[in-house]
C-alpha positions as CSV (number, residue, x, y, z in Angstrom):
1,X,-11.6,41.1,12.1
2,X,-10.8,37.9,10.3
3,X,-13.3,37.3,7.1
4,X,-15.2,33.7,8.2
5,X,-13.4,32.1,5.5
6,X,-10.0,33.5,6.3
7,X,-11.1,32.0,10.2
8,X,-12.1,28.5,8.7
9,X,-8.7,27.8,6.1
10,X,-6.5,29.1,9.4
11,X,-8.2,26.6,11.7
12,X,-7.8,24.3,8.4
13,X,-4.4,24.4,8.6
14,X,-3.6,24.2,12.1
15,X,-5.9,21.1,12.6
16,X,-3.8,19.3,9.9
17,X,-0.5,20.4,11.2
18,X,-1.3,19.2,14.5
19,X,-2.5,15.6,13.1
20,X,0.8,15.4,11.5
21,X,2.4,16.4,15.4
22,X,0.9,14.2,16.8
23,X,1.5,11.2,14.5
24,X,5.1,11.8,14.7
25,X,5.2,12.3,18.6
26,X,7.0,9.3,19.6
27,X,5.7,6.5,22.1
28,X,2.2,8.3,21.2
29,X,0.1,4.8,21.6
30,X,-2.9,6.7,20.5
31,X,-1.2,8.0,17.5
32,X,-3.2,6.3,14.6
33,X,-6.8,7.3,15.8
34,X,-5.5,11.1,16.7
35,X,-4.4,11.5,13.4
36,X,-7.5,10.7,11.2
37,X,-10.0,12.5,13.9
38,X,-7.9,15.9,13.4
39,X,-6.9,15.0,9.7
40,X,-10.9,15.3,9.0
41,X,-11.3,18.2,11.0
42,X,-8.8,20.1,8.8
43,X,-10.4,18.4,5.5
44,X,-14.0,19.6,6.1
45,X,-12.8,22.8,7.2
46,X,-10.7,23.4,4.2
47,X,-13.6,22.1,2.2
48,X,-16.0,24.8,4.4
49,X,-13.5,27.9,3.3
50,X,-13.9,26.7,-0.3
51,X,-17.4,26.4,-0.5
52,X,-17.6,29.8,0.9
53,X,-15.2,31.0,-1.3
54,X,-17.5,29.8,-3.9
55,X,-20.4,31.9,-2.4
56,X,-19.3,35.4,-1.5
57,X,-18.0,34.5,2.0
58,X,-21.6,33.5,2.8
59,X,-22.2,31.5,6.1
60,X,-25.6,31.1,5.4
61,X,-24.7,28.9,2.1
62,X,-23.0,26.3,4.6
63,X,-26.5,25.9,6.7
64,X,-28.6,22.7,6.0
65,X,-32.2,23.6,5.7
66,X,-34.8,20.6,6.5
67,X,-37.6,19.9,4.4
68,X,-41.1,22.1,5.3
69,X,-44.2,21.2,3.5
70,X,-46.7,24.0,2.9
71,X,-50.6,24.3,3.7
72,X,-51.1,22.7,0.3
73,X,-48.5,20.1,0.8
74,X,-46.2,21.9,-1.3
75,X,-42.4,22.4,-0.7
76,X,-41.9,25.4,1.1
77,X,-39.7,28.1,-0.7
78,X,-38.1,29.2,2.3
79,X,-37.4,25.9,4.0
80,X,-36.6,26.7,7.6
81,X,-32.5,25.9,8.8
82,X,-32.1,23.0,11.0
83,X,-30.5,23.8,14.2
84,X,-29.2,21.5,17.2
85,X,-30.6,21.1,20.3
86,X,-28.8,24.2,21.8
87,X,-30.1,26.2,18.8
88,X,-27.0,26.5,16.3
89,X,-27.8,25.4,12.9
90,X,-26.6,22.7,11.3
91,X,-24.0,22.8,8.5
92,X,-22.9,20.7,5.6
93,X,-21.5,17.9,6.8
94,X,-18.0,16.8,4.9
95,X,-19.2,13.9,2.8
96,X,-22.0,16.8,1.5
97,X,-19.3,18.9,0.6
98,X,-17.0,16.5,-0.8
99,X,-19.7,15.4,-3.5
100,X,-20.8,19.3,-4.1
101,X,-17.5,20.1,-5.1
102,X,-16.5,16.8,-6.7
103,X,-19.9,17.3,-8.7
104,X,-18.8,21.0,-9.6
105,X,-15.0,19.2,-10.6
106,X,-13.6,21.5,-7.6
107,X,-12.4,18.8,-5.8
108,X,-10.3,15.7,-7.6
109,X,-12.0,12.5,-7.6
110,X,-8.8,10.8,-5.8
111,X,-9.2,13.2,-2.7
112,X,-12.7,12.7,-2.5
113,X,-11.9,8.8,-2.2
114,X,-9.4,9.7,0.1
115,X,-11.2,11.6,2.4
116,X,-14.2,9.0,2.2
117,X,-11.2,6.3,3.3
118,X,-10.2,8.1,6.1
119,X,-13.7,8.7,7.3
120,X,-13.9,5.3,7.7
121,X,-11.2,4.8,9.5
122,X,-12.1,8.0,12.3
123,X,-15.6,6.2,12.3
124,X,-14.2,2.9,13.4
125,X,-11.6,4.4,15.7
126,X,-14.1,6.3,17.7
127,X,-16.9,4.1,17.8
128,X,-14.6,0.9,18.4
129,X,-11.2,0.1,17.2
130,X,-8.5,-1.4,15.0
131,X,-6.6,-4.0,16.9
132,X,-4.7,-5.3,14.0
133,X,-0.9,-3.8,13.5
134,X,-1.7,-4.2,9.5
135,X,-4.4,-1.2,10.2
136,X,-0.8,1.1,10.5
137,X,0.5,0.7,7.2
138,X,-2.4,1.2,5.5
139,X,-3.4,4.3,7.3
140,X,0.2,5.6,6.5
141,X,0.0,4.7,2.9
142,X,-3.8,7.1,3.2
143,X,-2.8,9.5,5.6
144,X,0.1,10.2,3.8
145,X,-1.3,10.9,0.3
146,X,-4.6,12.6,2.9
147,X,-1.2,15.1,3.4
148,X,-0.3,15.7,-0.3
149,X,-3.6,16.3,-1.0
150,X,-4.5,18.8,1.2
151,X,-0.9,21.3,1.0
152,X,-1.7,21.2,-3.3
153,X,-5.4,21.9,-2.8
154,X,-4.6,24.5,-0.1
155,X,-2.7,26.6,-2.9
156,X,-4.6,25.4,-5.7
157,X,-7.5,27.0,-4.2
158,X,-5.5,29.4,-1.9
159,X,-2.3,30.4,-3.0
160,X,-1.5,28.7,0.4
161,X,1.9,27.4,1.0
162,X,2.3,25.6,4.1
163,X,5.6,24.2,3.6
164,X,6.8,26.3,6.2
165,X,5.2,24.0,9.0
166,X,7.1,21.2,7.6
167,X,4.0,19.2,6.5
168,X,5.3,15.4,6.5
169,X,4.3,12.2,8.4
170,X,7.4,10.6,9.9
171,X,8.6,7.5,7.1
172,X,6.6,4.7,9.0
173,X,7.6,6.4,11.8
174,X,10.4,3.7,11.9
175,X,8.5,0.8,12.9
176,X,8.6,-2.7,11.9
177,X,5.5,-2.6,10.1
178,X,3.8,-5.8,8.8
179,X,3.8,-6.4,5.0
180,X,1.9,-9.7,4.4
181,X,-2.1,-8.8,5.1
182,X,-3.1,-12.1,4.1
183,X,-1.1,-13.3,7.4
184,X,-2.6,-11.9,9.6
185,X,-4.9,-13.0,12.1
186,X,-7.6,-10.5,11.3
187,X,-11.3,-10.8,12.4
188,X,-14.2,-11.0,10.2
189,X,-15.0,-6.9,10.6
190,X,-11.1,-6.4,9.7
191,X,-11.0,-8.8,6.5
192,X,-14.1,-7.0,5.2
193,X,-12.5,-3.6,5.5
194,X,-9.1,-4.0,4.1
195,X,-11.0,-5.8,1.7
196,X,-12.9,-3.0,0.8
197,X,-9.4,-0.4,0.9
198,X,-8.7,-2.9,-1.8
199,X,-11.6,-2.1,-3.6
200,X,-11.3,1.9,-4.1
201,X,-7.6,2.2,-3.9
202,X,-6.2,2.4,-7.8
203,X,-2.9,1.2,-7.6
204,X,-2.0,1.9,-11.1
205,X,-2.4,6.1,-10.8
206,X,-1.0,8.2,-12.4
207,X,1.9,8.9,-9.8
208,X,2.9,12.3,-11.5
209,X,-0.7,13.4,-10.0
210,X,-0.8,16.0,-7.6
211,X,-3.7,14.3,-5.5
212,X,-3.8,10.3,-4.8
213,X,-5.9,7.9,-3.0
214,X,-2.7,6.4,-1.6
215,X,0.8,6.3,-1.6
216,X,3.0,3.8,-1.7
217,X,6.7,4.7,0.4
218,X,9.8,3.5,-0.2
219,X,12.3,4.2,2.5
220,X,16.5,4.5,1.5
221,X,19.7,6.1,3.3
222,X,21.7,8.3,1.8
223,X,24.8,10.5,2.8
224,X,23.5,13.9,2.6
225,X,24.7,17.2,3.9
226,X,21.3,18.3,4.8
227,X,20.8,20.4,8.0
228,X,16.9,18.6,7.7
229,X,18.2,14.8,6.8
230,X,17.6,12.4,9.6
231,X,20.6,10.8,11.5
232,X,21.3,7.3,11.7
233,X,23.6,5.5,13.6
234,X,24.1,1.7,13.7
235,X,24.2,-0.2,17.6
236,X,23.7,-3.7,19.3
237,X,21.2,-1.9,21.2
238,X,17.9,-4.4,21.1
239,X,15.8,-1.4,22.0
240,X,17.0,0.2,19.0
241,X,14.5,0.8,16.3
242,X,15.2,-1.6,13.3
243,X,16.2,-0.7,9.8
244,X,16.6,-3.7,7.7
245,X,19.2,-3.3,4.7
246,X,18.6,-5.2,1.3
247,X,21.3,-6.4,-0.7
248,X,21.4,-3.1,-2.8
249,X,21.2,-1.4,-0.2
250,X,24.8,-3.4,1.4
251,X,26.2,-2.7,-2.2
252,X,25.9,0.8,-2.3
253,X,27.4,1.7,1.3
254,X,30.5,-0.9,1.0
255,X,30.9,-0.8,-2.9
256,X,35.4,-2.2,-2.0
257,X,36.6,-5.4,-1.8
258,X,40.0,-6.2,-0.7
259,X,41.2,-5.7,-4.1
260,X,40.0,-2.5,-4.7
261,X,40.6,-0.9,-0.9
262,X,44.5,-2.1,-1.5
263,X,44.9,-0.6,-4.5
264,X,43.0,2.7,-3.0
265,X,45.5,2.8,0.2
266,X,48.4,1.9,-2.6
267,X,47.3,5.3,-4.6
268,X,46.6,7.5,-1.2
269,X,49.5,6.6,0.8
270,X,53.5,7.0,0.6
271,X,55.6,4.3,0.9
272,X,52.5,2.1,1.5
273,X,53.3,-2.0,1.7
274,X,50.6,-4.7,1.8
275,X,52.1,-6.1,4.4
276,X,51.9,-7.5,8.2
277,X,51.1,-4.2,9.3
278,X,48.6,-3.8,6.7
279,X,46.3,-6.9,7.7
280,X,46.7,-6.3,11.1
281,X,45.5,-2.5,11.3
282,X,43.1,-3.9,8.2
283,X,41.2,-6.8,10.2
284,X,41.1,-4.0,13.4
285,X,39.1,-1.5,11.8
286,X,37.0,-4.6,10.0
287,X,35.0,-4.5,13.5
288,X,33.3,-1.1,12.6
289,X,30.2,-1.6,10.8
290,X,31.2,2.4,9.4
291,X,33.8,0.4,7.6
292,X,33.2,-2.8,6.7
293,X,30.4,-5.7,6.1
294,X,31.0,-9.6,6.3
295,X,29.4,-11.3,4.1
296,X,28.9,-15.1,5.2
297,X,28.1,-18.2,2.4
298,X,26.1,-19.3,4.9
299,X,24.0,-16.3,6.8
300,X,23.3,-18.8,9.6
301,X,26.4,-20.2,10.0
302,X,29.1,-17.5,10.7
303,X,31.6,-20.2,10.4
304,X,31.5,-20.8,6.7
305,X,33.3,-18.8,4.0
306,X,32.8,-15.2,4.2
307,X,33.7,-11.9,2.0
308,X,34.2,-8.7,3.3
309,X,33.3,-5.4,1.9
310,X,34.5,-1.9,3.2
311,X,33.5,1.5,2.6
312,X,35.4,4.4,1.6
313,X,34.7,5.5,5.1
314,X,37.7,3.1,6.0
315,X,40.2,5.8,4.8
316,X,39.1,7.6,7.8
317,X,40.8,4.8,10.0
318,X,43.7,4.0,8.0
319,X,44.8,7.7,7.8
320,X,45.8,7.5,11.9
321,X,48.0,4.9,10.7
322,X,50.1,5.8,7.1
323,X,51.1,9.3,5.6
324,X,49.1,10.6,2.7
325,X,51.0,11.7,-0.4
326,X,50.8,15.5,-0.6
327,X,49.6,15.2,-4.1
328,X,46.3,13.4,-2.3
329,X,43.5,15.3,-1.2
């Protein structure tokens, strides 16, 4: 038979893993308030196997006893344990527990804001709810630092490594998400709580800490190998989610110009002429966003003077056409 704290950190666990599911389940509309109602269930029962773990696996140390005066009006010794209405005692809510253990320096100071955060958010998610779209990037920026925190406290305290259930929240989950709070037609309960996220959020942490209030995410595509990197493939489709590319961004995939390209097909191929072969084969393959990017004077206008930029994936097209030198790879 499981230990109670061995019950508590496995219930732990799997209440956080399936937060994390379920925020990454797509067209999940109820996504955001899911997510911090099982995201504190796993917090206070992580917190619950700790405290035990601090007190000999003793249940009765989680039970909140109430106040009992004696005959003389003296605080009983034994106060009695509070207990519901069906008779099961109470026990230490999570906010108790977060400042027991933040008093004891057991818990960071940075998780306990954390968890505070996201108890705010549960609270007004199941007593009303967040209509504004700004509510989702903030609660990515906390839930996903609520994530770090709890896989480094699980083997801080543990020796728990819970890798394994591939503990992430989906990037954004690839929505166009909102940037500019400030322009947003928010209410007068929304202002005042973003307002106070402001307040208690230190944006100039140390970012080398294991535990955070928040985190800020940066989101880049790279070329990787990787059986676990995400695929990404560019269409007209409107329906298709939207990935916005910043100038960096256009540099890095289509790093040729004509100049360059030439001289790499002069170099790769034999007997290889810029000629009107060349252009013709060139300006073809110039469709394929894989190969190449216009770049237009005017962004609006796609009649004014343009440049366009190709990426080494272009090889991949010209080699149906010309004959590699056998010294090429």
């Amino acid at each position: 038979m499981k230990s109670l704290l061995k019950e508590l950190l496995d219930r732990a666990v799997l209440a956080m893993v399936a937060a994390i599911e379920i925020y990454n389940k797509p067209g999940f509309s109820y996504r955001n308030e899911s997510f911090t109602i099982l995201a504190i269930n796993g917090w206070e029962l992580l917190l619950k196997a700790k405290w035990l773990d601090m007190h000999d696996n003793d249940k009765q140390s989680l039970y909140v006893h109430e106040t009992h005066k004696t005959a003389t009006g003296e605080n009983s010794k034994k106060p009695p344990i509070k207990k519901t209405r069906s008779g099961v005692p109470f026990t230490l809510k999570i906010r108790d527990l977060a400042t027991k253990l933040s008093g004891k320096q057991v818990l960071n100071h940075s998780v306990s804001k954390n968890i505070e955060i996201l108890l705010d958010f549960r609270n007004s998610a199941t007593h009303f709810y967040n209509e504004d779209p700004k509510f989702h990037t903030r609660l990515y920026e906390i839930g996903a630092a609520c994530v770090k925190n709890f896989v480094n406290a699980a083997h801080e305290w543990f020796e728990l490594d819970i890798t394994k259930f591939d503990v992430h929240l989906m990037p954004l989950t690839f929505r166009s998400l909102p940037t500019n709070i400030e322009g947003s037609l928010l209410n007068a309960e929304e202002k005042k709580f973003l307002a106070f996220l402001d307040s208690v959020i230190d944006y100039d942490a140390d970012p080398n800490s294991p535990y955070s209030v928040s985190v800020n995410v940066e989101l880049k595509f790279t070329k990787s190998a990787s059986s676990n990197a995400f695929l990404v493939k560019e269409t007209n489709d409107p329906a298709a989610l939207p990935v916005t590319l910043i100038e960096e961004d256009i540099l890095k995939r289509y790093p040729w110009d004509y100049a360059k390209l030439t001289a790499k097909c002069r170099k790769r191929y034999d007997g290889f002429k810029m000629n009107g072969k060349y252009h013709k084969i060139r300006k073809g393959l110039e469709t394929d966003k894989r190969f190449a990017h216009s770049r237009f004077l005017d962004p609006k206008n796609i009649k004014s003077s343009k440049k366009t930029l190709y990426s080494p994936q272009i090889m991949e097209g010209l080699d149906k056409h010309y004959t590699k030198k056998q010294s090429t790879p």
